[in-house]
Phi, psi and omega in degrees: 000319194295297156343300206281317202300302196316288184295119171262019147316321216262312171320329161271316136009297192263355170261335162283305182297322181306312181312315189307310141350254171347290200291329213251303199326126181074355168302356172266336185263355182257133204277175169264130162301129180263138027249357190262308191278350188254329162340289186315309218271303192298322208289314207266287161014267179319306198294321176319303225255019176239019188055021195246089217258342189279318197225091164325109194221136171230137185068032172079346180222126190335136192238124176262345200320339185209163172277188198274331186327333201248008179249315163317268172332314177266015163282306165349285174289320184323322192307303200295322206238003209035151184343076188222198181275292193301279200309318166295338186260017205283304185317317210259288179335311220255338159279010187257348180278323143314301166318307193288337187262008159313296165322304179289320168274356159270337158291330175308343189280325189276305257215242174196192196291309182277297153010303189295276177311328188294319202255346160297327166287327144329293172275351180283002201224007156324113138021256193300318188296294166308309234272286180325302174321331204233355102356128164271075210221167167286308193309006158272309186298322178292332177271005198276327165340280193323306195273333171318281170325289207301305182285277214342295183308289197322313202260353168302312198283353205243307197281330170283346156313318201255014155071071164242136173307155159087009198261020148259007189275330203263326181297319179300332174311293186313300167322306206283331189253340161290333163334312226254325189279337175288332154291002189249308192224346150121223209316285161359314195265007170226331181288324152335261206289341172312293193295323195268347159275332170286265189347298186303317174296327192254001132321317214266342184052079184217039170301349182264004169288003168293345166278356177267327207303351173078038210288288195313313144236057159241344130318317206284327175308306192278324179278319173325292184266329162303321180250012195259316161301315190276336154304306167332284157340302182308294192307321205260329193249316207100195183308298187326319169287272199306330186302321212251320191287298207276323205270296171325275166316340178244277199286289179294034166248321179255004189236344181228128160260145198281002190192086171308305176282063075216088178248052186247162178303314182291011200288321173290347177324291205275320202281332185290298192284334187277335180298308159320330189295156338291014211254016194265352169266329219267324216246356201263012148258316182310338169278329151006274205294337200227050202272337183269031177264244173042301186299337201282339181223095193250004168277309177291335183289309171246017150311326173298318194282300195294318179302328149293323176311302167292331170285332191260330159288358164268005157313300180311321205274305224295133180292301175288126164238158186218155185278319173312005248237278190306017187293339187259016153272009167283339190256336186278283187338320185273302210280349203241319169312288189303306190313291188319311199236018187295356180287319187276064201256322165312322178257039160251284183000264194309313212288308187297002163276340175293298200268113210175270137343301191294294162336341199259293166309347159274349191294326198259342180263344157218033196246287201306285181312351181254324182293004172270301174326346178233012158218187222213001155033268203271340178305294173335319184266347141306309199275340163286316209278303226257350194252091198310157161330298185256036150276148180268126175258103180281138139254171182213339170205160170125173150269130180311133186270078202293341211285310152340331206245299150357294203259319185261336180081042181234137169282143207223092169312133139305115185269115167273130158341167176287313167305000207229143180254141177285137160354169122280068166350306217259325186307168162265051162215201199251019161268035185278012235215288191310082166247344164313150184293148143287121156224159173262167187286335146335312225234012176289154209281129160303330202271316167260171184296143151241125157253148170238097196265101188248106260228145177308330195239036153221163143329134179288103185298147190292342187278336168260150184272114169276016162264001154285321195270132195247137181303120187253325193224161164201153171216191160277024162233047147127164194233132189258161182248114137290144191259084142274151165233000000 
């Protein structure tokens, strides 16, 4: 044992398997969650059992909402793990892990070993960095993307400085991994990391290294493999795949916001120090005293600087925000971290075995019980066992729930007013969103069974008589209705 402390090959070794711990442990108990994560799971779903590996569809219908990279994987793990919890979250486990031993060779590269470990440790035991690992979400494969482009570029760029063989190889790299982050979250992913090496080069006022930069095939790269899906796409769907993916998902994401209160400037502030915890309480005098390490590399540093810097104020300009949005500003911010405080290594050790260890007990005393609470499970398995095909399943208020539809493979209608009209999918504003089946309340069927599926934290809609209705199930996520007549 003491050997393994001693080598220090063996120290990123013992920081992946504890994450690995961390990350995978309880993930067979975690339900998928609405409103996001049951999106993700029904979409690779749907395409798995349709045989449809090209064109994202939920409810029977082409869904533009992500490019295709993150349905991919979990069509993957589905193959592997079949249709489960662990299988949605498998990826997001095993790429946050790839990520850390990403961080550690890049930094080792730039820095030294402790530095390096300091700063894998720093982020594996990060908030935001778990809540994700474990999330049926895109924002992990973007971030191992995200940094993948950043170091690539970075050390392409040190070697050609330092007039070293191989440093175009590290620019293709970079392309080559933007490819993939512009197939995970779209534009963003080449535009993003783009803007923050143009900021940097005209800090550093080396604006003419954009001409060493391999510009011509590393396009060839980034449309060949990046842009050979969304050519597909075109083609295949038309204006509707551009109206609604690049004009919706994109231009009204930065330009309109989907959630006004909180559209204040300041929203990433807090959302930064919660990403951080614990080290944005424990650590922020050790970087204090110890701000003239900052001197010791002031070219890495500060790229490190621009790089977080620029994720977080183009976020900020941005109309829509999500706390997840600024995540590939987490990794400069822990390496900025390390570098400051990397003396004390001893006490990020112990303090990250701790929230670790902690981490693991919330996965089973409030992770679990609160992510049931936010998806529909066992309702769901009533309603597979007890509820014929070809009966109709209603919501009627509330915000729409996919997990139901997930879980059981019965579809659950949206209940319209006697007045209201379905959504336009196909539009530029965000009822681009509203892709679940519709029926009105008019047009419920005489021939079939009707259910009313009423969720703990809603209402009996005003538009139906409940004195139609007789209670058949009810647990603590909601209760079903049967339609006598």
């Amino acid at each position: 044992m003491k050997y393994v402390i001693k080598n220090k090959n063996y120290h990123i070794l013992i920081v992946l398997i504890f994450s690995a711990i961390i990350y995978f442990m309880g993930n067979m108990y975690l339900s998928i969650s609405d409103p996001v994560e049951s999106n993700y799971a029904l979409t690779a779903k749907e395409m798995l059992l349709n045989h449809n590996y090209l064109s994202p569809q939920i409810f029977g219908h082409y869904w533009y909402d992500k490019p295709i990279f993150y349905y991919w994987e979990l069509i993957v793990a589905f193959k592997l793990f079949g249709i489960s919890d662990f299988g949605a979250r498998f990826f997001s486990s095993l790429l946050a892990l790839c990520n850390l031993y990403l961080i550690y060779r890049f930094v080792k590269s730039q820095t030294n070993h402790i530095i390096a470990i300091t700063s894998a440790i720093i982020v594996s035991v990060s908030a935001e960095y778990w809540i994700i690992a474990k999330s049926v979400i895109t924002d992990m494969t973007l971030g191992l993307y995200f940094n993948a482009i950043l170091m690539s570029f970075y050390i392409g760029y040190i070697r050609h400085k330092s007039e070293l063989k191989g440093y175009k190889q590290y620019y293709l790299l970079a392309y080559l991994a933007s490819a993939l982050a512009v197939l995970t979250k779209g534009p963003i992913g080449f535009l993003l990391p783009g803007l923050i090496i143009l900021i940097y080069l005209g800090i550093r006022r080396d604006l003419k290294e954009l001409l060493s930069l391999q510009i011509l095939p590393g396009l060839l790269i980034l449309l060949s493999l990046g842009g050979s899906w969304y050519y597909y796409m075109y083609i295949t769907h038309g204006n509707d795949f551009i109206n609604v993916f690049l004009g919706v998902h994109n231009w009204l994401r930065a330009t309109v916001s989907e959630h006004p209160k909180f559209n204040v400037w300041y929203y990433y502030i807090p959302i930064t120090i919660i990403t951080l915890f614990p080290w944005s309480i424990l650590l922020p005098k050790l970087i204090y005293n110890n701000r003239n390490n900052w001197f010791i590399n002031i070219p890495f540093n500060s790229f490190l600087a621009v790089w977080a810097g620029t994720v977080i104020i183009f976020f900020s300009c941005m109309a829509t925000k999500y706390s997840t949005y600024t995540f590939p500003a987490l990794t400069p911010l822990a390496i900025l971290m390390a570098i400051m405080c990397h003396k004390r290594i001893a006490l990020i050790c112990k303090t990250a075995l701790v929230i670790g260890i902690t981490y693991i007990v919330l996965t089973f005393i409030v992770a679990i019980p609160q992510m049931n609470k936010a998806s529909t499970p066992h309702i769901s398995q009533y309603i597979n066992q007890s509820i014929s095909d070809d009966a109709i399943i209603l919501q009627g208020s509330g915000r729409y729930r996919v997990s139901p539809t997930y879980y059981s493979n019965h579809e659950v209608y949206q209940l319209l007013g006697p007045n209201q009209v379905a959504p336009d999918p196909t539009a530029i504003s965000w009822n681009a969103k509203e892709v679940m089946p519709f029926i009105s309340v008019n047009n419920l069927p005489l021939d079939k069974n009707v259910y009313l599926l009423i969720y703990n934290d809603d209402n009996f809609p005003d538009t139906l008589d409940s004195n139609n209705w007789s209670m058949v199930y009810s647990n603590t996520e909601g209760t079903i209705y049967q339609l006598h007549r």
